[in-house]
C-alpha positions in Angstrom: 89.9 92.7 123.9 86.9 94.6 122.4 88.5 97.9 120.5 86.7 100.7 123.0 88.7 98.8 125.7 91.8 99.3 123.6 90.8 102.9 123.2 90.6 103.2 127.1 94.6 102.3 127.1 97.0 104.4 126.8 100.9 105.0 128.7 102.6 108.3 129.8 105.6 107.0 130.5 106.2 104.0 127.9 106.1 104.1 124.5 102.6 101.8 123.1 103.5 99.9 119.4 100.6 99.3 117.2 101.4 97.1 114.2 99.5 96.5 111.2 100.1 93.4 108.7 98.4 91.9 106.1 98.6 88.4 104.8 98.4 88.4 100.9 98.6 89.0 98.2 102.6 90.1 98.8 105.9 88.7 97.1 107.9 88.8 100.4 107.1 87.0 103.9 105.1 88.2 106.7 108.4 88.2 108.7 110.2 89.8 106.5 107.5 92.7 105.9 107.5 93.0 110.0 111.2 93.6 110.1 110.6 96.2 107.5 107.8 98.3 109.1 109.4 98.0 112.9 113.0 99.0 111.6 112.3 102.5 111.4 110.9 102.4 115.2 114.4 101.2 116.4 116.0 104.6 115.7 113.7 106.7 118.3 116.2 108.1 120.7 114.8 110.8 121.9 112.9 108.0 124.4 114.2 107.7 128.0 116.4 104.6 129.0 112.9 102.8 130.6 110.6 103.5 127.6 113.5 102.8 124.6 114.3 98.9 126.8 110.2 98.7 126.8 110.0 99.5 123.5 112.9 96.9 122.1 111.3 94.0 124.5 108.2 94.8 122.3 110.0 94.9 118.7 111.0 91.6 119.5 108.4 90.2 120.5 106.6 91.5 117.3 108.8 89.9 114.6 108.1 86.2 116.6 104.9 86.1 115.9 104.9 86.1 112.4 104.9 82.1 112.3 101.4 83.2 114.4 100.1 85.1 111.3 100.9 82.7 109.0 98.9 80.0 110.9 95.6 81.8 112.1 95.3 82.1 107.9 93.3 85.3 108.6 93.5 88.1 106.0 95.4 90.6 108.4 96.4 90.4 111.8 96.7 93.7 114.7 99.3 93.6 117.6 99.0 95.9 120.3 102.1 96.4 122.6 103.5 98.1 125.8 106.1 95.8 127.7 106.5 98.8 130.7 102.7 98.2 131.2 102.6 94.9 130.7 100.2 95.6 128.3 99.8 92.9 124.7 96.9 92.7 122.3 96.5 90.3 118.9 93.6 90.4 116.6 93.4 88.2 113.6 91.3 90.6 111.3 88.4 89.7 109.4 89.3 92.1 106.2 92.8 93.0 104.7 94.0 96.1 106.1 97.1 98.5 105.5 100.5 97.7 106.9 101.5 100.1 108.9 103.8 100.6 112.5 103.5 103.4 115.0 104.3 104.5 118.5 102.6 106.8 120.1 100.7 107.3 124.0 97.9 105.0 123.1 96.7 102.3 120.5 96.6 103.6 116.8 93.0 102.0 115.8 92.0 104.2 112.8 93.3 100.9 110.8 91.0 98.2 113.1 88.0 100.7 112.8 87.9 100.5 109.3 87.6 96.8 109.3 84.1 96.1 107.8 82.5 93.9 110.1 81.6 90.7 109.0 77.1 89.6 109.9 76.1 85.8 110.1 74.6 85.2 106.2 71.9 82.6 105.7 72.9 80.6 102.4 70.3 78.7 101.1 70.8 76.9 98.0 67.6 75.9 96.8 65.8 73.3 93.7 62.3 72.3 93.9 62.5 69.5 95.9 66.5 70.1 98.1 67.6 73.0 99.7 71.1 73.2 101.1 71.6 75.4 104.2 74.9 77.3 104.9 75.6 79.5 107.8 78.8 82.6 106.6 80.6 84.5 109.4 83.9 85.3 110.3 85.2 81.9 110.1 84.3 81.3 106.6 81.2 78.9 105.6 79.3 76.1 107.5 77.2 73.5 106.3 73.9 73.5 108.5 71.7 71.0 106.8 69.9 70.0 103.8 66.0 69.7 103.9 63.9 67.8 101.1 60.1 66.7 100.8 59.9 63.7 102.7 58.1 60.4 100.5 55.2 61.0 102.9 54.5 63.8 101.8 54.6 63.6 98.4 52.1 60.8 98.0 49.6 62.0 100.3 48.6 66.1 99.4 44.9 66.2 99.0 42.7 66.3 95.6 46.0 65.5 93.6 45.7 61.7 92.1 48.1 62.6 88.9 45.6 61.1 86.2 46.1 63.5 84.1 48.7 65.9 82.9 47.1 69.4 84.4 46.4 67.2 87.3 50.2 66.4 87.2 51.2 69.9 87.1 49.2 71.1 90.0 50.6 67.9 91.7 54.0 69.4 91.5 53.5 73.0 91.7 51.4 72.0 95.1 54.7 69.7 96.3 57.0 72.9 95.3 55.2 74.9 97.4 54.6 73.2 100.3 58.8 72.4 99.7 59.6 75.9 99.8 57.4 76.8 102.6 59.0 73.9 104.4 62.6 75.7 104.0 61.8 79.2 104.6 60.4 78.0 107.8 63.5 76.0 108.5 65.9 79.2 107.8 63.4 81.3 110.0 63.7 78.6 112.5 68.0 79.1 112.5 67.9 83.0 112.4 65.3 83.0 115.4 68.1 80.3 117.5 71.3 82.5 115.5 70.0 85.7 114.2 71.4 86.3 110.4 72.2 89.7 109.0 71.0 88.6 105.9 70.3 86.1 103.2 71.9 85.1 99.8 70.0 82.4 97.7 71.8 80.1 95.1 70.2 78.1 92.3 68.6 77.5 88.9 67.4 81.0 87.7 64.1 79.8 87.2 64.1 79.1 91.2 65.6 81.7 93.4 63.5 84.3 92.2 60.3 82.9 93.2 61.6 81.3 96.3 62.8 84.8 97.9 58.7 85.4 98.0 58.4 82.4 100.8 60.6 84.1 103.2 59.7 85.6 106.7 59.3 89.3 106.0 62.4 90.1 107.9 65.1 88.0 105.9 63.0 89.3 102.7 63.8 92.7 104.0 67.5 91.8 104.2 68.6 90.2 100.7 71.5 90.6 100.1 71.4 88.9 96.5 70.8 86.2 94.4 73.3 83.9 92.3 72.8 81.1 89.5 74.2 77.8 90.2 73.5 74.1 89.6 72.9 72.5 93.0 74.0 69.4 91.9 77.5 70.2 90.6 78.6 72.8 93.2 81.3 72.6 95.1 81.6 74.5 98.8 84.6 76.5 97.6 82.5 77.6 94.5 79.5 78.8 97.0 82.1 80.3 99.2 83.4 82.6 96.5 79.7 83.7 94.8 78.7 84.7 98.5 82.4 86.5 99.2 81.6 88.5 96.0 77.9 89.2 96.7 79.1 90.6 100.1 81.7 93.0 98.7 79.8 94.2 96.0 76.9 94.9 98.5 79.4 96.7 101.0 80.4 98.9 97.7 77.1 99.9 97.2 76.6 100.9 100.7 79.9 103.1 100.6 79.0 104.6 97.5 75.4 105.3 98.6 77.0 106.7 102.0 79.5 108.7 100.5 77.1 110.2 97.9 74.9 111.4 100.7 77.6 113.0 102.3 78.6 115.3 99.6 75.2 115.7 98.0 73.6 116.9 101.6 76.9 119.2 102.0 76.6 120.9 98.8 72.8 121.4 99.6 73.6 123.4 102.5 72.2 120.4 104.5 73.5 119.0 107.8 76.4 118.1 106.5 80.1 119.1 105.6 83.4 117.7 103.6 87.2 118.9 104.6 89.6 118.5 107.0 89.0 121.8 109.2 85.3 121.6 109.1 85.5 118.2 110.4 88.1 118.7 113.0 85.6 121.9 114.1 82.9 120.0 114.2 84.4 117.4 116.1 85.7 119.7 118.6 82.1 120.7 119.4 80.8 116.9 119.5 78.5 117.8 116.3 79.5 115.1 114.0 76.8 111.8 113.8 78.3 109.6 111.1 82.5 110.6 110.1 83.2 109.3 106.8 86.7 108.9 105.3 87.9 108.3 101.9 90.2 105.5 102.1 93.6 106.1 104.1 93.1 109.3 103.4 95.6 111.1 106.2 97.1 114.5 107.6 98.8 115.0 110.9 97.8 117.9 113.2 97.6 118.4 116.9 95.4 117.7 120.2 95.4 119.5 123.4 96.5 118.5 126.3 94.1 119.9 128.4 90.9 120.7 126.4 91.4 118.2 123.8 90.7 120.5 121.1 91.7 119.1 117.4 93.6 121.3 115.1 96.3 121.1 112.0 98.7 123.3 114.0 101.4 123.2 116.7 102.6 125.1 119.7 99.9 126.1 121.8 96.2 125.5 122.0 94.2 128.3 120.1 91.5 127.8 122.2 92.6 127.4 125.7 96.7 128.2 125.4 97.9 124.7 126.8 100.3 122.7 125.5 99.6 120.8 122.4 100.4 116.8 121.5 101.4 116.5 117.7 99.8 113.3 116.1 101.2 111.7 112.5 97.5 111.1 112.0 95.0 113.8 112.9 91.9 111.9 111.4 92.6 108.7 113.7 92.3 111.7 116.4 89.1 113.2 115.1 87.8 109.0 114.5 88.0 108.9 118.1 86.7 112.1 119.1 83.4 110.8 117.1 83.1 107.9 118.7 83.2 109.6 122.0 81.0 111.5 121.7 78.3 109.3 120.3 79.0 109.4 116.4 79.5 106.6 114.4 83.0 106.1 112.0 83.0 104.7 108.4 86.6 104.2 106.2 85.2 104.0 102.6 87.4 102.1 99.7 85.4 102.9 97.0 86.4 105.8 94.6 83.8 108.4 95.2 83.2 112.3 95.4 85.0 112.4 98.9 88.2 111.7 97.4 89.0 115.2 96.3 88.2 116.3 100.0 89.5 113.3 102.2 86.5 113.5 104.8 83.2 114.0 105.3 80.3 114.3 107.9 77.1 113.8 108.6 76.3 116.4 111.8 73.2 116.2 114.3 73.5 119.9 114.4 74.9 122.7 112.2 78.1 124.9 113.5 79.0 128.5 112.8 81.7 128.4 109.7 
C-alpha cells in the first residue's frame, strides 16, 4: 500500500497500531524488542470492550511476525494494524528507522516519511579496454553486463598500423576512446529502457576521471561520485559498500545543504521560518512548501476536530471553539498537514543549525507573526 493511501485510513471506533522496528545493529531479538514496545499498549483501559479485543487481536498478531523480519533481511520493517476494520499493512523499509509503537485514530507515518528513498544508480566500473555494469536499488546490487572492445575492432581503426611508438600511442588512445564511447552509449542505452537517478564510476584513478567526460549530458549532470578501485581484484560485496557510502555521504550533503538554506533564508527575513509555533501557524494557513525536521525531533500538541487547526494546547479550538484531539506527536500532525496541502516533508539526520530549533520551513508565501 502506497503511504498517501495509508494516510487516507483512519478508525473512530477502533483503536489503529502503528509499529516501528529496526533490524540491527541491537544486542536483543527482534521478538523480544516487539514485546517490549507493544507491552506498554496492553495497559490502555480507558478503550471500550470492542476496540481493547481489536486492539489485543492486533498485539498478537504483531509479535508473530518477527520471524517475518528476520527473513525479509531489510533494515527495518512497518506494520500497520486495526483488526475491527479489518485493516493490516507490512512494509519492509529501505533505511533503518526508530523503533517506536503507537495507537492512535489513524496510521502514525512521520517515521515511514522519513525514510530516504532509495533511485536506481548506474555503476559502471570501468579500465580501458572492460567496463563492468551494475544496476543499485532497493534490492541491493545487480550485475547487468560487462562490455569490452571486440578483436574486430581493435585491428581494424583507420591510419593506425603500430610501426612506430607515437603511432602506438595514438593506436591506443584511438581504441580507448572509441572503448569508452562504446560504454557510455551502453549505460545511456539502460537508463533510456530503466531510467537511473544517477551514476557512480569505479576504477584506476587515472580512468574515472576522464571517462565521466563520455557520458550523455544527463547522467553527467547526475554524478553522484567517483571511487578508486582495481577492476580486476574486486569483489561485489566491496563495490556494494564504496556505492552504500557514496550514497549516504551524498544524502548528508543534501541535508546539510537543505538545512543551511532553511536557517540562513529565515534569519534573512526571507521566505522562510524555524520553531515549533511558526510552523504549526503556517501550516494552519497551508503556507509551508518544503517542512524540514531535525531528526526525531518531537512535541505533542493538539488538532481540531472540526477546522483542523494545529496548536501546542488543549481544551478548545482557539480558533473556531470545537473540541480539540490531543496528539503525542504534533510534528507528525503538521507533516501531514504539509503534504495536504501540496508541500513537500524532509526528516534530516545530520547535525545542523535546525537542531537548536527542531523545525523549519520553507513557505510559498509570508504570514503575519
Amino acid at each position: 500500500m502506497h503511504v498517501d493511501r495509508l494516510a487516507r485510513f483512519g478508525s473512530l471506533d477502533f483503536p489503529v497500531l502503528s509499529v516501528y522496528v529496526n533490524r540491527e545493529p541491537f544486542q536483543t531479538s527482534v521478538r523480544s524488542r516487539l514485546t517490549d514496545l507493544l507491552k506498554p499498549m496492553r495497559d490502555l483501559s480507558d478503550l471500550d470492550h470492542d476496540a481493547q479485543m481489536s486492539l489485543r487481536d492486533d498485539l498478537g498478531r504483531l509479535v508473530g511476525l518477527a520471524d517475518r523480519i528476520d527473513a525479509d533481511r531489510s533494515p527495518a520493517a512497518a506494520m500497520f494494524a486495526c483488526h475491527g476494520e479489518g485493516f493490516f499493512e507490512y512494509l519492509p523499509l529501505s533505511s533503518p528507522v526508530w523503533d517506536v509503537a503507537l495507537v492512535g485514530d489513524r496510521p502514525y507515518l512521520r517515521p515511514l516519511r522519513s525514510v530516504r528513498p532509495v533511485e536506481p544508480i548506474a555503476l559502471a566500473v570501468v579500465d580501458r579496454k572492460h567496463a563492468w555494469l551494475y544496476r543499485w536499488d532497493e534490492t541491493g546490487m545487480q550485475f547487468l553486463e560487462q562490455v569490452e572492445e571486440s578483436e574486430e575492432h581493435k585491428g581494424n581503426y583507420g591510419g593506425f598500423s603500430g610501426y612506430d611508438e607515437h603511432n602506438a600511442r595514438n593506436h591506443a588512445d584511438a581504441l580507448e576512446h572509441r572503448h569508452f564511447r562504446l560504454v557510455a552509449e551502453r549505460i545511456f542505452e539502460r537508463h533510456r529502457t530503466a531510467s537511473f537517478g544517477g551514476i557512480v564510476i569505479g576504477g584506476h584513478e587515472e580512468t574515472i576521471s576522464h571517462f565521466g567526460s563520455y557520458l550523455h549530458p544527463y547522467l553527467q549532470d547526475r554524478m553522484i561520485g567517483l571511487f578508486v578501485v582495481d577492476p580486476h581484484t574486486m569483489s561485489e560485496s566491496d563495490l556494494a559498500k564504496r556505492v552504500e557510502r557514496l550514497l549516504l555521504d551524498a544524502a548528508d550533503e543534501r541535508e546539510e545543504a537543505l538545512a543551511t538554506q532553511v536557517t540562513e533564508r529565515a534569519g534573512e527575513g526571507g521566505k522562510a521560518i524555524v520553531g515549533l509555533m511558526p510552523v504549526l501557524a503556517a501550516a494552519n494557513a497551508g503556507a509551508i512548501d518544503r517542512l524540514v525536521v531535525a531528526g526525531t525531533f518531537t512535541k505533542d500538541g493538539s488538532s481540531c476536530s472540526t477546522c483542523g487547526r494545529l496548536d501546542r494546547n488543549g481544551g478548545q479550538c482557539s480558533a473556531c471553539g470545537s473540541p480539540v484531539q490531543w496528539t503525542s506527536d504534533v510534528v507528525d500532525a503538521a507533516m501531514e498537514r504539509v503534504i495536504q496541502t501540496g508541500g513537500r516533508t524532509d526528516q534530516i539526520s545530520v547535525s545542523s543549525l535546525l537542531d537548536q530549533y527542531g523545525v523549519g520551513a520553507l513557505l510559498r508565501f509570508s504570514i503575519p507573526e
